[in-house]
C-alpha positions in Angstrom: 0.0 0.0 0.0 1.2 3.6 -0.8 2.3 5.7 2.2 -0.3 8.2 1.4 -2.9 5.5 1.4 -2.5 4.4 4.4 -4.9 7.0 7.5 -4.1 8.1 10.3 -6.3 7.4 13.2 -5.8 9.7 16.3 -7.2 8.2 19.2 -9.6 9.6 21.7 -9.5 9.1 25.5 -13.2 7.3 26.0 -12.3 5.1 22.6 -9.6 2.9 24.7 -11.9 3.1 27.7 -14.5 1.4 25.9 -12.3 -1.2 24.3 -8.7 -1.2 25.6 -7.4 -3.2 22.8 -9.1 -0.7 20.1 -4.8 0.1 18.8 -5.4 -3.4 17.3 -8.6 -2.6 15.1 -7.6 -0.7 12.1 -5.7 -3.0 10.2 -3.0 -1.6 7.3 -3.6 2.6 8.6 -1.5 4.1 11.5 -2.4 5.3 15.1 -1.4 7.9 17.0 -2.1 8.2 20.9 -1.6 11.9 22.4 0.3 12.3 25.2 -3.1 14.2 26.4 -4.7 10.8 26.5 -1.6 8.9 28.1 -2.2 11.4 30.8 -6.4 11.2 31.6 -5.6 6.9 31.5 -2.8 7.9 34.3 -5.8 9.9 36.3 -8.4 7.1 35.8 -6.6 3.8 36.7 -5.7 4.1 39.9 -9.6 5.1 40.9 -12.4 3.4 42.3 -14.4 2.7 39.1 -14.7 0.1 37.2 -13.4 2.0 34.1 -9.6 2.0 36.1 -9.5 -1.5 35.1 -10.3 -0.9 31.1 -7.5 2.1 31.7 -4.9 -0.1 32.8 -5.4 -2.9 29.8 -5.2 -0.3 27.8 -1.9 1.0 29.6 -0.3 -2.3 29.3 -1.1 -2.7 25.9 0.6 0.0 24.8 3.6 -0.6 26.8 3.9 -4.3 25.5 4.7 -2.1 21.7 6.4 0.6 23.0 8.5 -0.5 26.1 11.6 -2.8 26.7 14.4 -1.6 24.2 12.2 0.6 22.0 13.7 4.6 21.4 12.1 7.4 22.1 12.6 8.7 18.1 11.0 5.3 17.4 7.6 6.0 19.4 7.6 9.4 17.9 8.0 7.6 14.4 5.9 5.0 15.0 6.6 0.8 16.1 4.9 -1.2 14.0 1.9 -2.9 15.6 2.7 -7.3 15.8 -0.3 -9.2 14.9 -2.3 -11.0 17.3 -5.1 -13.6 17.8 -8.4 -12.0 16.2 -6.4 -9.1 14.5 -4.2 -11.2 12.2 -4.6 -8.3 9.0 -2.5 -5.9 11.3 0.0 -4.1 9.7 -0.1 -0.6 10.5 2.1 1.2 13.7 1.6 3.0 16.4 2.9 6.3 17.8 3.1 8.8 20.6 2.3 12.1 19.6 4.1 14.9 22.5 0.9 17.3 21.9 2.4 19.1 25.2 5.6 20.9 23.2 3.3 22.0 20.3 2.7 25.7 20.5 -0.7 25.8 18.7 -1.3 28.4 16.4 -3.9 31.2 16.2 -7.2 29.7 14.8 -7.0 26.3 17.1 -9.4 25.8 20.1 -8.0 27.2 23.6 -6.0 24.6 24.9 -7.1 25.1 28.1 -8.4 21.6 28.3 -8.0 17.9 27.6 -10.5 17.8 24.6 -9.5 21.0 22.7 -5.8 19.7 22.8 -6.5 16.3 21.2 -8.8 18.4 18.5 -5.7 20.6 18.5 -3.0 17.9 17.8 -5.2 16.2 14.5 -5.6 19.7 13.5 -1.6 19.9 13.5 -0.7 16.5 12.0 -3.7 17.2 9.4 -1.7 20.1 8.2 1.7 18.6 8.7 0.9 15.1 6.8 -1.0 16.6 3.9 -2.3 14.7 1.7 -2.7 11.6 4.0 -5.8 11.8 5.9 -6.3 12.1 9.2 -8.7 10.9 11.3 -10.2 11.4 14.9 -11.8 9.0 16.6 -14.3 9.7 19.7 -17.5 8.4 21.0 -17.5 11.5 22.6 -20.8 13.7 20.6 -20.1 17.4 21.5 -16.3 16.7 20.6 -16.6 15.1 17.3 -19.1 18.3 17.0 -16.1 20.5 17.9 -13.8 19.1 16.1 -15.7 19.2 12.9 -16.4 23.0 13.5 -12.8 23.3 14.0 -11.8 22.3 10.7 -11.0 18.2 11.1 -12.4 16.6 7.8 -12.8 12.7 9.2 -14.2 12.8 12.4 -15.6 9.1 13.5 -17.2 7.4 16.0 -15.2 4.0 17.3 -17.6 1.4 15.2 -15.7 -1.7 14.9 -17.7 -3.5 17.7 -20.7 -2.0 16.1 -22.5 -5.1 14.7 -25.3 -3.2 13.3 -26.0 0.1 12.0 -29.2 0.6 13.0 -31.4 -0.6 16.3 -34.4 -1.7 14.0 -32.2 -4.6 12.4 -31.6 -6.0 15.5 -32.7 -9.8 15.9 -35.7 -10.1 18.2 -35.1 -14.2 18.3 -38.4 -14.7 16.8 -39.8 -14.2 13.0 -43.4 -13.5 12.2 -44.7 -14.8 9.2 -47.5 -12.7 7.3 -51.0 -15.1 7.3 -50.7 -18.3 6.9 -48.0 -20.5 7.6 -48.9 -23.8 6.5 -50.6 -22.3 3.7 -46.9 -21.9 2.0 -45.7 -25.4 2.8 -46.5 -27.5 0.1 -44.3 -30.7 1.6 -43.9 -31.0 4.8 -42.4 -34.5 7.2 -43.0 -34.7 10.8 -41.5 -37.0 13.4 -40.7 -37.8 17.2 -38.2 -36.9 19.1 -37.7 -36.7 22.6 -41.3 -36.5 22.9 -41.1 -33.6 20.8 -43.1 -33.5 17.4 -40.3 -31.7 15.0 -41.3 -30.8 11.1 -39.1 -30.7 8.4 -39.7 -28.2 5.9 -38.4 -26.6 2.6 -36.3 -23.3 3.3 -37.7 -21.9 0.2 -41.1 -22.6 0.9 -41.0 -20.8 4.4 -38.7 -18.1 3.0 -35.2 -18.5 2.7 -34.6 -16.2 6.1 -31.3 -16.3 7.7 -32.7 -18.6 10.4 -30.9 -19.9 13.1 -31.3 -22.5 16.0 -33.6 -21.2 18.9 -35.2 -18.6 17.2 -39.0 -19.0 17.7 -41.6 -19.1 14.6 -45.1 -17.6 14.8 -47.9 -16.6 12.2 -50.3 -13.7 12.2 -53.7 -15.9 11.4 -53.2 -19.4 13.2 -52.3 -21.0 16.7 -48.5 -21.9 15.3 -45.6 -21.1 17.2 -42.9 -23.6 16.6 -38.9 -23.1 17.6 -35.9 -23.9 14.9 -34.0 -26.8 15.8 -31.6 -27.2 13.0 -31.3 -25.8 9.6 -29.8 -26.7 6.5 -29.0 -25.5 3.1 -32.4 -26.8 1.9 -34.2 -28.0 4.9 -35.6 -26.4 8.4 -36.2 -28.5 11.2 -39.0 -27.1 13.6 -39.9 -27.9 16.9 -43.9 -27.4 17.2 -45.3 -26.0 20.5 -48.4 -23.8 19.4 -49.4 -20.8 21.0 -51.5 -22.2 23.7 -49.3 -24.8 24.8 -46.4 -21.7 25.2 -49.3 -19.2 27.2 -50.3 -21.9 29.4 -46.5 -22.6 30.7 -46.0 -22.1 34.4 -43.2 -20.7 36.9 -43.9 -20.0 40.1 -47.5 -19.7 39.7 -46.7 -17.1 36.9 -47.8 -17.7 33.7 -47.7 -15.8 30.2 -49.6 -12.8 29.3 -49.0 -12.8 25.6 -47.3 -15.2 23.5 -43.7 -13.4 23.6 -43.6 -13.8 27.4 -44.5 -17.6 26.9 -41.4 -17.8 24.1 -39.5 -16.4 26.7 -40.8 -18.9 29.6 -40.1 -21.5 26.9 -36.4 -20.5 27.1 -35.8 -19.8 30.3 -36.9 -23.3 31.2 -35.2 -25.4 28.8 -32.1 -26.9 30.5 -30.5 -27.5 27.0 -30.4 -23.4 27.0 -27.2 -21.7 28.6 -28.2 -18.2 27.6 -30.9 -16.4 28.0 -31.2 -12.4 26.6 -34.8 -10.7 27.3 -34.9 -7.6 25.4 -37.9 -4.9 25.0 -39.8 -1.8 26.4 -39.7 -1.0 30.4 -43.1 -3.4 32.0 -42.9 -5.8 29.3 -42.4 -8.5 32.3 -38.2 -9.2 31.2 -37.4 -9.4 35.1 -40.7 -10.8 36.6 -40.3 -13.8 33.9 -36.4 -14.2 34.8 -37.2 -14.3 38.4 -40.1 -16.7 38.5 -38.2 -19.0 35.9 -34.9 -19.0 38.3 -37.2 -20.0 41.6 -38.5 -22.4 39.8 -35.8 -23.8 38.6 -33.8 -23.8 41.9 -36.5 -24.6 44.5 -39.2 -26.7 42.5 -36.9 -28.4 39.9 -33.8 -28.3 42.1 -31.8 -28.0 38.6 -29.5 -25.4 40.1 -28.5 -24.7 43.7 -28.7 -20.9 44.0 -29.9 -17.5 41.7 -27.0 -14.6 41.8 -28.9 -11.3 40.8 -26.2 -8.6 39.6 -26.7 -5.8 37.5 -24.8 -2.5 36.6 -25.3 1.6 36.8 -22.8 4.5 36.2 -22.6 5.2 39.9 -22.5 1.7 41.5 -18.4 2.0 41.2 -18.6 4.8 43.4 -21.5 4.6 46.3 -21.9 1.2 46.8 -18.9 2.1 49.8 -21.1 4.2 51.6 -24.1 2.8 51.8 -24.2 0.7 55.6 -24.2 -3.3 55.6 -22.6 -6.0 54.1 -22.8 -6.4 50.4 -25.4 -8.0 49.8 -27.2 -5.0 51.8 -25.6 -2.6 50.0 -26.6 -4.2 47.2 -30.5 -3.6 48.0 -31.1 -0.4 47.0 -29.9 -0.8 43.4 -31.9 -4.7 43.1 -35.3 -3.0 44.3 -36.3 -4.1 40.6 -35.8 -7.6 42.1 -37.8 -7.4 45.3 -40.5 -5.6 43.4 -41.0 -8.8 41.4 -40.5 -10.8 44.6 -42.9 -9.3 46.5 -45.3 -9.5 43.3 -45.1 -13.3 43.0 -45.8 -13.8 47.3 -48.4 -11.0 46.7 -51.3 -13.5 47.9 -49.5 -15.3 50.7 -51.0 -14.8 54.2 -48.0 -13.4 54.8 -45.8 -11.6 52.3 -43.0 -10.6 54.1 -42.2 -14.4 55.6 -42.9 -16.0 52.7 -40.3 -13.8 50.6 -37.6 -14.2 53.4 -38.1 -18.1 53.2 -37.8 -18.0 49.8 -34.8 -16.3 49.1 -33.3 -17.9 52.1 -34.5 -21.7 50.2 -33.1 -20.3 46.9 -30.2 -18.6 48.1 -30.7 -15.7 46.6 -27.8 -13.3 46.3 -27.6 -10.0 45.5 -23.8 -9.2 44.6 -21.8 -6.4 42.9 -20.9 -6.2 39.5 -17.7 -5.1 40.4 -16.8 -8.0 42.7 -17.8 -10.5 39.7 -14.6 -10.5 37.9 -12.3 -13.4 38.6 -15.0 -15.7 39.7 -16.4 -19.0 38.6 -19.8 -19.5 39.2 -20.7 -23.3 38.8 -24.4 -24.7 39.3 -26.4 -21.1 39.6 -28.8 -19.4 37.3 -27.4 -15.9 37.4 -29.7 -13.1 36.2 -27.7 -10.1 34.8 -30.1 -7.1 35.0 -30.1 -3.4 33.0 -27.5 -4.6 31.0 -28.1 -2.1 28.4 -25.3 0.2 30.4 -22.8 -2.7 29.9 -20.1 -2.2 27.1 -18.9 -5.6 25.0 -16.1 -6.1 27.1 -17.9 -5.6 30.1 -20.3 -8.4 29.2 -17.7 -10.3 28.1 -16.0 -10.5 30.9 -19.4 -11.2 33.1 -20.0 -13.8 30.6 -17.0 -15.6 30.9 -17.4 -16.2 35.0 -20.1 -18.3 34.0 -19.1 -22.2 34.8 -20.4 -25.4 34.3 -23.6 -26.0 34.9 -25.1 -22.0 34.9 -27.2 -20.5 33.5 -27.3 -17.0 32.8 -30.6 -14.6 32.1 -29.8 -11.3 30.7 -32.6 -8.5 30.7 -32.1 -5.3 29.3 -33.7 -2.1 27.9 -31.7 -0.1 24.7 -33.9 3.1 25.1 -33.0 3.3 28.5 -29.4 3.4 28.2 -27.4 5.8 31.5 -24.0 4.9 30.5 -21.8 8.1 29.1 -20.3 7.0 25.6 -23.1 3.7 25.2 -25.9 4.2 22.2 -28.4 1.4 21.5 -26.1 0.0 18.6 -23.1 0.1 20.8 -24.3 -1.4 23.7 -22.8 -4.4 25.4 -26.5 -5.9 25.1 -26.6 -5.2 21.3 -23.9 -6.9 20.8 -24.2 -10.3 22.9 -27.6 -10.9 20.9 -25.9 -10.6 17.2 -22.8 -12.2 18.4 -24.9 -15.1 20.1 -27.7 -15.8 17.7 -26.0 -18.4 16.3 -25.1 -20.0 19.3 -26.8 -22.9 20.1 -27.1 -22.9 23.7 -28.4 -19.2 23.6 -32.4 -17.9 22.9 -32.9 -14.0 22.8 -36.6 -13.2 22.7 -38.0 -9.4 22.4 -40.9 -9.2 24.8 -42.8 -7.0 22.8 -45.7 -5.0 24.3 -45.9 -3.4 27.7 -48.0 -5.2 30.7 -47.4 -3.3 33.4 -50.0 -1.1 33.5 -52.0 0.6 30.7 -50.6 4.1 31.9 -47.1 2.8 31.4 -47.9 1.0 27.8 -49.2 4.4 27.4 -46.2 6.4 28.3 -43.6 4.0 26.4 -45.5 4.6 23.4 -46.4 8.7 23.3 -43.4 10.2 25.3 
């Protein structure tokens, strides 16, 4: 590739925050950290957030490149980045650009903070490696605002854990078919197995979708509702349930309210199913239906020995210290979500309060910390992973890899009610676990769709 071919991609602060290991993602084209940036990781790692952790990955990253026997002209010049395990089409390198002896000239932003001297620094090595193009990446809004305004012609967003472009592509781990759907199948042979009644259709016949195992199958004019078991190039294996048998399912003396819940029941209490993601609007039942499925799954079934409830927010990192108790008591205030639903399903009990402190006493249900997950290995537990939506891909990487033998793990989340700082609905940690696991087959994702709460919420996720 020519030398003028080949970009160069300044790096913002929050970009190695969100992935630490983002200096390995832009294959033939050339990076370039500020020293700005080298500083605000030096600020964040040694905090109490969970971010520090991300900050120092990143750290050590770099240094593996650019430390032992490596010259201070050659980080200037640039080190050429080694390929690694999932980044094999590497070839580019990687530099430190000292954005602290640059004297800016009239015309930049004030430098007077962190931001403006990062827009200040592309500005300068857009000038000073004319014709080659520069480019800033942020997932910060306002500054790739600024730094357009300022005169930067490529300003990007950090896309390449972006597995979708848009939030209305994203797979709801079921398909609707329009009318009908045995009135496309002309051919159609049906067996046993496992007690299960499985049909074998034509692909074209149905469609020729992208199917994949799990995903659930419903029509708009009949009772069908049917799960894919296996797929070929020309054949589609379906397991049949119907719509009745799925709304008639029972956890916990909770059963479905519409037919998406029941998918999701379906799911959550197969024990041939590992991962469980419950998407949709806020009081479409994700968390009552997790929670009922794990009691009865641990208590009545005795499948699993305990349910682990976790979940993350933007502040947990920071004032889950000074909140009294141990942690599971600490823990309370952000899982009221969970003793809501707990106190729904005991509701009718002579008395409520006893019956929920016997039950999550004969569950052992614990409430822990996000932040006191990593490094575990939870064997034998269903472990529901709530709000989610606020988790980046690493982070729900890393949750998912604690998971052990025998676990299963629920995650429930919301994509229009996202907290997290630099976190949109197609970037979110939730986002991508369903794309990335929808061909898994130990994985169902089902979008509840509809709101049952109340009709004042329905009301209010629909209008405001």
């Amino acid at each position: 590739m020519e030398h003028n071919d080949r970009k160069l991609f300044v790096l913002d602060t929050n970009v190695l925050l969100h992935e630490p290991l983002a200096i390995y993602s832009f294959k033939e084209h050339d990076v370039i950290i500020p020293m700005t940036v080298l500083e605000e990781l030096d600020n964040i790692k040694d905090r109490k957030h969970d971010i520090s952790r991300d900050a120092r990955v990143a750290i050590r990253a770099l240094e593996d490149i650019l430390g032992g026997k490596t010259s201070p002209e050659q980080i200037l010049n640039g080190v050429s980045l080694p390929a690694r395990e999932g980044h094999l089409d590497v070839s580019g390198s990687l530099s430190i650009f000292p954005d602290h002896q640059i004297d800016f000239t009239a015309g930049d932003l004030p430098g007077d903070n962190n931001d403006n001297r990062i827009i200040n620094t592309a500005l300068h090595l857009q000038k000073l490696h004319h014709p080659r193009q520069v480019v800033l990446v942020t997932k910060d809004i306002n500054m790739r605002l600024k730094a357009k305004g300022a005169g930067i012609e490529r300003v990007e967003d950090y896309r390449t854990d972006q597995l979708i472009d848009d939030i209305r592509f994203l797979a709801k781990g079921f398909y609707q078919f329009e009318g009908d759907f045995w009135g496309n199948v002309d051919k159609v042979s049906t067996d046993r197995v496992g007690g299960k009644t499985v049909h074998q259709v034509n692909i074209e016949e149905v469609g020729n979708e992208p199917f994949y195992k799990n995903q659930y199958l419903i029509d708009e004019a009949t009772e069908f509702c049917g799960k894919v078991a296996s797929r070929t190039d020309s054949h589609l294996n379906i397991i049949d349930y119907g719509r009745d048998r799925l709304e008639h399912l029972q956890a916990w003396g909770i059963k479905p309210k519409n037919i998406y819940q029941g998918m999701a029941l379906n799911a959550l209490l197969d024990p041939d199913i590992d991962l469980v993601i419950l998407t949709g609007p806020a009081g479409c039942g994700k968390t009552l239906i997790a929670m009922a499925a794990a009691l009865e799954l641990v208590v009545e079934q005795k499948q699993y020995e305990k349910v682990i409830v976790t979940r993350n927010t933007p502040e947990i990192a920071e004032s889950i210290g000074f909140l009294p108790g141990t942690e599971e008591e600490k823990m309370a205030p952000w899982l009221a979500a969970i003793t809501d639903t707990l106190e729904v399903l005991h509701k009718n009990d002579v008395n409520p309060t006893g019956s929920m402190n016997y039950i999550m006493e004969k569950a052992n249900v614990q409430f822990k910390s996000i932040n006191f997950m990593r490094g575990r290995s939870i064997q034998n537990s269903v472990v529901i992973l709530d709000e989610c939506q606020n988790l980046t891909a690493s982070q729900i990487k890393t949750m998912i890899t604690r998971m052990g033998e025998g676990t299963k793990l629920v995650c429930c989340g919301n994509l229009s009610q996202i907290d997290s700082t630099y976190l949109t609905a197609v970037t979110s940690g939730l986002t991508y676990i369903v794309e990335r696991f929808k061909d898994f087959e130990g994985s169902a994702n089902i979008y509840l769709n509809g709101v049952v709460r109340s009709r004042l919420a329905e009301f209010a996720e629909e209008h405001l």
